[in-house]
Structures are given as C-alpha cells and as structure tokens.
N, C-alpha and C positions, 0 to 999 in steps of 0.2 A: 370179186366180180366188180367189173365198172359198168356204170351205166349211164353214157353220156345224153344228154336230154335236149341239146340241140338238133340230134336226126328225129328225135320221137314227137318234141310239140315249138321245133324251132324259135324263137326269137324272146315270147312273152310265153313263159310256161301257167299256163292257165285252166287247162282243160281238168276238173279234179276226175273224170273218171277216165283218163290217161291214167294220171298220177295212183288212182286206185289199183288199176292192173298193171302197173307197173310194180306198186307193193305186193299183190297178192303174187304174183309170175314169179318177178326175181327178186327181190329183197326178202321179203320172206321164208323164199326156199334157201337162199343163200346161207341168211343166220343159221336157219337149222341146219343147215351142213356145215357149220360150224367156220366158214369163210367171211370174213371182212366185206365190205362191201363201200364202192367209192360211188359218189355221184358227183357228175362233171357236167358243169355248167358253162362251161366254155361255150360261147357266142350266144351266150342264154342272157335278153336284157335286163330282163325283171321278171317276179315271178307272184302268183297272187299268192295270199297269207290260206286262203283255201286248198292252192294246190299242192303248197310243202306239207298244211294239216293233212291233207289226205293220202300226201305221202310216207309220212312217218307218224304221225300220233298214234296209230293202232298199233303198230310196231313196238310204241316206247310204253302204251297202255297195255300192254298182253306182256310184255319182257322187262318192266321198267325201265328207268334212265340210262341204267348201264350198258342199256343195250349201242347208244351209242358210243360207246368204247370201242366198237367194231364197224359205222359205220363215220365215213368219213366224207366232208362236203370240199371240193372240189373248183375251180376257176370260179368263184362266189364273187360279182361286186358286190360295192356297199351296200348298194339295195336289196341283193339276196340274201347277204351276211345278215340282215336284220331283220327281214322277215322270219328268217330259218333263226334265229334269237328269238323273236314272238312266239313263235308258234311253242319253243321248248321250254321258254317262261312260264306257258300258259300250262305246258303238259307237267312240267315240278311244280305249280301250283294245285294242279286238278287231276293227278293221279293217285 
C-alpha cells in the first residue's frame, strides 16, 4: 500500500490525529495483511516530530523495529529524513 500524504494533510504534515487514522485505517491493516507499506511524501514540506510520532511509534511499539523492514518512507527532504530519524531513535531507545 502507498499512501501519499500530500492529498491528506498537504504541504506541513502536522495534524497528529490525521496521522492517527491514518495508522489505525491503513498502515496497520496493511502490516497485518502481510503487505509493505510505502509513505510518499512528495510535495510534503516539512513534517512535525508529533505527527510522524503518531504515525509510526505504535506501530513500531506493538510490532517492534523490525517492523520497519516492511515499511518504507518515500520523496523524504532533509527535514523529514530527520525527523522520521528522531522519532525512531527515540522508539530503539524507549521500546
């Protein structure tokens, strides 16, 4: 599954309870159906450290790290690349 995040919170991805129902909807069903799952950030300019938290941390807290071996981040600037680095720091430290 792709799920591109510029039609859902356009430009600054910010909103964490997007990013919630966005995990509980599709990422989550997805894993357990045993699918890959891609998130495409493409025209997305920056992104808060809350809304990627709320996007994956439960994910990676219920399935641990490995679970991203299945999911894959997508059109990432620097500044997304490193939040989504924060956030998975924080979760290999505090898992």
């Amino acid at each position: 599954m792709e799920i591109k995040f510029y039609s859902l919170v356009g430009a600054f991805a910010e909103n964490k309870d997007i990013a919630k129902d966005i995990r509980v909807t599709k990422i989550i069903p997805s894993l357990e159906n045993g699918e890959e799952v891609t998130l495409d950030f493409d025209k997305v300019k920056s992104a808060t450290q809350s809304f990627v938290h709320a996007l994956i941390s439960d994910v990676i807290r219920k399935n641990g790290i490995k679970t991203l071996d299945t999911i894959y981040f997508k059109n990432c600037n620097d500044t997304i690349k490193k939040i989504i680095e924060i956030v998975i720091e924080y979760m290999q430290d505090h898992s």
